[in-house]
N, C-alpha and C positions, 0 to 999 in steps of 0.2 A: 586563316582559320583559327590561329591562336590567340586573335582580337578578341573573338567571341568568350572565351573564357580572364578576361583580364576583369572585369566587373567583376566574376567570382574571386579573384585570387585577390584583388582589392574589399571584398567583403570581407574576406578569412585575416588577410593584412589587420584590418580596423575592429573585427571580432576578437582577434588576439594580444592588440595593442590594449585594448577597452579591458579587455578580463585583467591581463596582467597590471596595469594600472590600478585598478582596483585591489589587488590582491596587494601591490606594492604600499597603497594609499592605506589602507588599512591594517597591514603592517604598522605604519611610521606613527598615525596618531592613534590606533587601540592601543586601552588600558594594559598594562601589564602587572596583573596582579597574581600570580599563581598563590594557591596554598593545599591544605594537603586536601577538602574534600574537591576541589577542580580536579585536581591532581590523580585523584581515587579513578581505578574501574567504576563502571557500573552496569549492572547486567539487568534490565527488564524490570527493576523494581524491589531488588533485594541485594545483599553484599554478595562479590564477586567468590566463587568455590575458592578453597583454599587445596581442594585435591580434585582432581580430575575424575575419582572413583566416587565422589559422595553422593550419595543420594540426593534427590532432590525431586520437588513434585510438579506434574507433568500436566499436572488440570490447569494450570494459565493458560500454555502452549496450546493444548486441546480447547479451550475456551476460544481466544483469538483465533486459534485455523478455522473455527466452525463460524465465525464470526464473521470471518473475511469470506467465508464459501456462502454464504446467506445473503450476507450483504452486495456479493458482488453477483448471486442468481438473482437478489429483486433489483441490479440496478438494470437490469434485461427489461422491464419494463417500462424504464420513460421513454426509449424510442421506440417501444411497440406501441404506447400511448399514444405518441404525438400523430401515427398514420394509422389510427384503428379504424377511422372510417373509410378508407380507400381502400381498406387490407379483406374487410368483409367479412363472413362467416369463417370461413376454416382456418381463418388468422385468429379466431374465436377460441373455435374448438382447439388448437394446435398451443394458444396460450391455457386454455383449461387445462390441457395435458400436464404442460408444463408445470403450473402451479400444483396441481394435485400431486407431480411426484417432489415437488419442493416439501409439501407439507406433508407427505408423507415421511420423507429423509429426514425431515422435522420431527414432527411424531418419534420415529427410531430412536431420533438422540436425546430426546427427552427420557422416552422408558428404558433408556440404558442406563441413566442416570449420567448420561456425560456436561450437562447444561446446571446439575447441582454443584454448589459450591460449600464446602464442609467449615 
């Protein structure tokens, strides 16, 4: 009974050999150039806080979240796409739903002003 898992314990063997090799390989002949901007934090596009209480502004963050929630409601639609024809009417209706409250939660973030950038 313990043949049966020896193919897996022999994939994980050679999946581990493989990565660590690599990691060793790349070690020995990458460059080793450090200086001080490698060296540097870097946080999202701006110098890292030098106090943990500083202000700072919050419209990127809101920007990207609303960007990633958008883009990942219309990636819902290439596999409704690709079986729209077998799926029929109420697969219709049920994606109009959907889009109508997209574009409305759209709409919302527009007239709040969260999608303007000063």
């Amino acid at each position: 009974m313990l043949a049966e898992y020896l193919p897996i314990l022999l994939f994980l063997i050679v999946a581990t050999g493989v990565g660590v090799a690599l990691l060793i390989i790349g070690w020995l002949l990458g460059p080793r150039r450090p200086d001080g901007e490698k060296l540097s934090p870097y946080e999202c596009g701006f110098e890292a806080f030098e106090d943990a209480r500083m202000q700072f502004d919050v419209r990127y963050y809101l920007i990207a979240i609303l960007f990633i929630v958008f883009d990942l409601e219309i990636a819902f639609l290439f596999p409704w796409a690709t079986v729209f024809r077998e799926l029929g009417g109420p697969a219709l209706i049920a994606m109009g739903l959907f889009l109508g409250l997209l574009v409305i939660g759209f709409l919302y973030e527009w007239k709040k002003g969260a999608l303007e950038w000063e």
